[in-house]
MDTraj code that builds the backbone (N, CA, C; nanometers):
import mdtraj as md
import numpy as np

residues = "UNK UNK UNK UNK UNK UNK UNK UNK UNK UNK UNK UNK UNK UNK UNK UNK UNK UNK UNK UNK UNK UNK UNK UNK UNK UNK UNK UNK UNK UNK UNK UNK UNK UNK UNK UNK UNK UNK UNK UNK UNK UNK UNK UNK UNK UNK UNK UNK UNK UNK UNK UNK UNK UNK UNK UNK UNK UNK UNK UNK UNK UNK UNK UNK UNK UNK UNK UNK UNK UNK UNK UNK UNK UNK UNK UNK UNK UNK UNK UNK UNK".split()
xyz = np.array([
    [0.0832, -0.1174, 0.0000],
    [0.0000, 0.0000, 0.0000],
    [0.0885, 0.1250, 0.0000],
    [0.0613, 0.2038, -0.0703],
    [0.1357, 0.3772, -0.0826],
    [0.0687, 0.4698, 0.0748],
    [0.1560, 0.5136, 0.0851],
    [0.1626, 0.5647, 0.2108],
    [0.1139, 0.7124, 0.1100],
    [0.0526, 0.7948, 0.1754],
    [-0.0370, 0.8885, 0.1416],
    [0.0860, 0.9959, 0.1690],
    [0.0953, 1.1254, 0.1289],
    [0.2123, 1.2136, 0.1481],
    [0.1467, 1.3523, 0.1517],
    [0.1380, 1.4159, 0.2714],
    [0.1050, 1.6212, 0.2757],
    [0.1729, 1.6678, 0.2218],
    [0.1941, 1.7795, 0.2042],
    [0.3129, 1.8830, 0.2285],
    [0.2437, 1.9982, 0.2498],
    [0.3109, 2.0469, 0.4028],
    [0.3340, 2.1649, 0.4668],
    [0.4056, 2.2353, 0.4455],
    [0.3872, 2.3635, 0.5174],
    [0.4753, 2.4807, 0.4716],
    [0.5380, 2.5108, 0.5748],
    [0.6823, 2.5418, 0.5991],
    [0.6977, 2.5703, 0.7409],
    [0.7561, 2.7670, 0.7639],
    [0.8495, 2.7643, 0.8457],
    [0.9202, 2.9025, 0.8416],
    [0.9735, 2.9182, 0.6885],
    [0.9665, 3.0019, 0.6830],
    [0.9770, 3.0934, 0.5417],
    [0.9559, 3.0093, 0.4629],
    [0.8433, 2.9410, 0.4409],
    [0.7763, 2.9061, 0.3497],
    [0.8583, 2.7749, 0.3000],
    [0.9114, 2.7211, 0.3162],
    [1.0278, 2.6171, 0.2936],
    [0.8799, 2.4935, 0.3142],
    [0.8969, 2.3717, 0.2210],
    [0.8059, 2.2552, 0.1748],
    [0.8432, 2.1512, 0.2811],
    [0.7726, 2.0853, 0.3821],
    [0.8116, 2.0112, 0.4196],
    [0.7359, 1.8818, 0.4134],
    [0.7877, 1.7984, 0.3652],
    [0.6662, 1.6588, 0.2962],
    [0.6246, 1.5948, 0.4509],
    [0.5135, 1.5241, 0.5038],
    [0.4831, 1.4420, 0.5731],
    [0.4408, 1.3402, 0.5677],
    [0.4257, 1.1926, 0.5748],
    [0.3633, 1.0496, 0.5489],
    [0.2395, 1.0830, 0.6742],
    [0.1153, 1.0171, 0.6000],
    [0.0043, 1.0403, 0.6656],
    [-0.0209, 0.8707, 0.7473],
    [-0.0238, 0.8942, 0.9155],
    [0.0024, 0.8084, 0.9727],
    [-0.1443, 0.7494, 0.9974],
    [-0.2162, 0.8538, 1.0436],
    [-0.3520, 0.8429, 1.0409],
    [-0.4450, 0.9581, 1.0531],
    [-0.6233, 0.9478, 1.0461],
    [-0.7001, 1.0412, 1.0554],
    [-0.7721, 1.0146, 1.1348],
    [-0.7916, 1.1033, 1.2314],
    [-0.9144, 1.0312, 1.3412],
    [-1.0348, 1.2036, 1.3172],
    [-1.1297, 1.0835, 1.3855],
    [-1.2195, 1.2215, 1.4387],
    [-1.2676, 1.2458, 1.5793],
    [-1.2740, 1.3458, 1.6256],
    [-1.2719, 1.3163, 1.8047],
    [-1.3423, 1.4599, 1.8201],
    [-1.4602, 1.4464, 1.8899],
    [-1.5592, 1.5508, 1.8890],
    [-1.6103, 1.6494, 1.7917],
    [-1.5966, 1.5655, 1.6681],
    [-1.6545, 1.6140, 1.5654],
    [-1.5151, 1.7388, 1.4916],
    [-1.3984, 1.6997, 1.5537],
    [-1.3375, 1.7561, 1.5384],
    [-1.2224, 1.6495, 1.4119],
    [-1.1374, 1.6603, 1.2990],
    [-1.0223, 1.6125, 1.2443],
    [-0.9277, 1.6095, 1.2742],
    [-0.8500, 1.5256, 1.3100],
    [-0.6976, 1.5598, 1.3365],
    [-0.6042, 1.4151, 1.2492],
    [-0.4909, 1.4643, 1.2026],
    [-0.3837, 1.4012, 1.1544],
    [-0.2987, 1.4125, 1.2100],
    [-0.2161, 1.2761, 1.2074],
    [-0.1315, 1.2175, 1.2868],
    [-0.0537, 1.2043, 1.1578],
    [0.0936, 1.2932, 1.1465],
    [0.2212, 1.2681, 1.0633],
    [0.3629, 1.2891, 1.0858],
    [0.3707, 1.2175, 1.0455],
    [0.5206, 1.2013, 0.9886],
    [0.6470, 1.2161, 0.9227],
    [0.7284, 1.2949, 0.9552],
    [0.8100, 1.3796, 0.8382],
    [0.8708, 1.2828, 0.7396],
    [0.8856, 1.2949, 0.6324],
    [0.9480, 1.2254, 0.5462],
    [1.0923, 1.2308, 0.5792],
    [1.1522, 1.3391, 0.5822],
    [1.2771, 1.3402, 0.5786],
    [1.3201, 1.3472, 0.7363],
    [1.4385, 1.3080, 0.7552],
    [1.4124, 1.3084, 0.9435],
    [1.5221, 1.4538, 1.0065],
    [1.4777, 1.5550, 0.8866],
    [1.5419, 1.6925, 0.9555],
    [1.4925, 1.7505, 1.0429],
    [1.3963, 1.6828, 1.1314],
    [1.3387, 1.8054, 1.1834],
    [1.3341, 1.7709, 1.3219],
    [1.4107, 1.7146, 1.3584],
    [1.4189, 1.6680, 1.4918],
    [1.3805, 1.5674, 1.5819],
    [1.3237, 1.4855, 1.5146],
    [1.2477, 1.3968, 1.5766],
    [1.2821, 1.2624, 1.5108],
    [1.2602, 1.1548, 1.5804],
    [1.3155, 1.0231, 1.5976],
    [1.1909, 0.9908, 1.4905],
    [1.2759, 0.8654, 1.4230],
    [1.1712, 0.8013, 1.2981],
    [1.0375, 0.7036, 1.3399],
    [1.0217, 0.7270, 1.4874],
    [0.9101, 0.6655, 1.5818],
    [0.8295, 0.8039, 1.6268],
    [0.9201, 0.9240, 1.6275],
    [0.7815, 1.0294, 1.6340],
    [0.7138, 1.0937, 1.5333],
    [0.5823, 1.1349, 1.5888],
    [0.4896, 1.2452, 1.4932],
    [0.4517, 1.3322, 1.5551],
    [0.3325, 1.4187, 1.4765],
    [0.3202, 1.5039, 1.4832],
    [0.1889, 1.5285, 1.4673],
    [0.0865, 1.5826, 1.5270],
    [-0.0591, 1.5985, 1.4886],
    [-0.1117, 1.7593, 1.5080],
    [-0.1909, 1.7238, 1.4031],
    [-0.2282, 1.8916, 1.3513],
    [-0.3917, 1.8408, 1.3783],
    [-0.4595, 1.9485, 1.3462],
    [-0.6127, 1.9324, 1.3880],
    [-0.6066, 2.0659, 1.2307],
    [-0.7432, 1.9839, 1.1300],
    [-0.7185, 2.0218, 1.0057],
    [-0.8495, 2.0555, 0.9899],
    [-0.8933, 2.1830, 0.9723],
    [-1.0073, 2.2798, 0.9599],
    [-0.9986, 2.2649, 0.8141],
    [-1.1234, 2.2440, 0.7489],
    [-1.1614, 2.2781, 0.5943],
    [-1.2464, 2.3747, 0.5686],
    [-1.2039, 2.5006, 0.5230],
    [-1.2648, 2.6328, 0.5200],
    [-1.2073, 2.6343, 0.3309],
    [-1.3694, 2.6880, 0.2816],
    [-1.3788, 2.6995, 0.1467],
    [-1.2890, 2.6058, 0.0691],
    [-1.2989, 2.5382, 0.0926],
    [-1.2907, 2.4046, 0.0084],
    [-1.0697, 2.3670, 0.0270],
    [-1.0245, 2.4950, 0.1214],
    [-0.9062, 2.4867, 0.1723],
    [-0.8721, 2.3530, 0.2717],
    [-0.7583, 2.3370, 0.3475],
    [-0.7025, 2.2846, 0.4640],
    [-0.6138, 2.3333, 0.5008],
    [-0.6397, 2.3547, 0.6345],
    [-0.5431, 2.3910, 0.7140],
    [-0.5181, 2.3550, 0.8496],
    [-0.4107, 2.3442, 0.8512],
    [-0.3337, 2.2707, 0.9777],
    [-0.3174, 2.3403, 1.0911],
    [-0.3108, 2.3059, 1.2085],
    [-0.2772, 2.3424, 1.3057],
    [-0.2256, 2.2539, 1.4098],
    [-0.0918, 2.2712, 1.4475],
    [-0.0233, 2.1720, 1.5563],
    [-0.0879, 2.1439, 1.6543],
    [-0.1146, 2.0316, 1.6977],
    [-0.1564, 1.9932, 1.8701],
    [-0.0814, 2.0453, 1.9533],
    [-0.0778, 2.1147, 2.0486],
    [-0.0022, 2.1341, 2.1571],
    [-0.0474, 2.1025, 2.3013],
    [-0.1864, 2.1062, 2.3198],
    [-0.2358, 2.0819, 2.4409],
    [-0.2187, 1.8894, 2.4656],
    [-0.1474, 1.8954, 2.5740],
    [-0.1309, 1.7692, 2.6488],
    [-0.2955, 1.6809, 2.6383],
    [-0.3024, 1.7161, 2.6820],
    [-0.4744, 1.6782, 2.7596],
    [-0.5309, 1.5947, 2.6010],
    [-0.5595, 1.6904, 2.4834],
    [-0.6152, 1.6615, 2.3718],
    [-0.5259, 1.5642, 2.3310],
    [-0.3723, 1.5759, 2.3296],
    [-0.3011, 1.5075, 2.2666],
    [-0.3151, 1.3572, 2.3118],
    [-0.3184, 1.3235, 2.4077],
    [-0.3754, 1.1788, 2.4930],
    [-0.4868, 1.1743, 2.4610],
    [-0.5559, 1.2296, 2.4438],
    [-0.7210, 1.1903, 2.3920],
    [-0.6831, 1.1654, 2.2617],
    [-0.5930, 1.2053, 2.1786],
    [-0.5756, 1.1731, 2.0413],
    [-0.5093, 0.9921, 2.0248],
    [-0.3706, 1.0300, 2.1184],
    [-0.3258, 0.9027, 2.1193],
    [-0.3950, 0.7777, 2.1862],
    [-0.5069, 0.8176, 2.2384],
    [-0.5886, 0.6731, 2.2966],
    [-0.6636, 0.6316, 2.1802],
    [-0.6944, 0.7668, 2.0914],
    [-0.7826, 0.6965, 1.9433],
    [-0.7083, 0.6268, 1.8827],
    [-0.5286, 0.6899, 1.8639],
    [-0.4690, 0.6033, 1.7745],
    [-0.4633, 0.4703, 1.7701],
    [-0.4502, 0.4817, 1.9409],
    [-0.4326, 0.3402, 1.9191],
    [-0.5233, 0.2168, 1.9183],
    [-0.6578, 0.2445, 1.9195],
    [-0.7360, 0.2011, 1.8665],
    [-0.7529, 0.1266, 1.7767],
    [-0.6920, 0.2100, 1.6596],
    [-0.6891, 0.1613, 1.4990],
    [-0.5787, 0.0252, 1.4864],
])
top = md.Topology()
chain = top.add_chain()
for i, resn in enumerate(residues, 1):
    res = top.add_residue(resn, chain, resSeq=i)
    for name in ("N", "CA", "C"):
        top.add_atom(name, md.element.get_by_symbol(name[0]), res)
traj = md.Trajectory(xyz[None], top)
């Protein structure tokens, strides 16, 4: 199976590809769980990264998880799957 691939934008606009690990939904809310392709960015090839992805006019957009609390509510869905 092909692993599905984002790409984000980061500081100054620089492309950064991600492998899509998974999609959950959790209070009616989206969030993705990814993965950098390339492993510049600091993180071990066992971590990710989850954004919570608003679709406004037919756009997406990302936004990092940062709250603890949600983020465990995220990772109890993951692991679910």
């Amino acid at each position: 199976m092909k692993e599905s691939i984002v790409t984000l934008y980061g500081e100054n606009n620089q492309e950064i590809d991600f492998y899509v690990d998974a999609e959950i939904e959790l209070d009616e809310e989206c969030y993705m769980v990814l993965r950098p392709v390339k492993e510049d960015l600091g993180l071990s090839p066992d971590e990710a990264l989850v954004f919570r992805v608003d679709y406004i006019d037919g756009e997406s957009n990302f936004e990092l998880v940062e709250d603890d609390d949600l983020l465990n509510l995220i990772t109890e869905e993951y692991n679910k799957q």
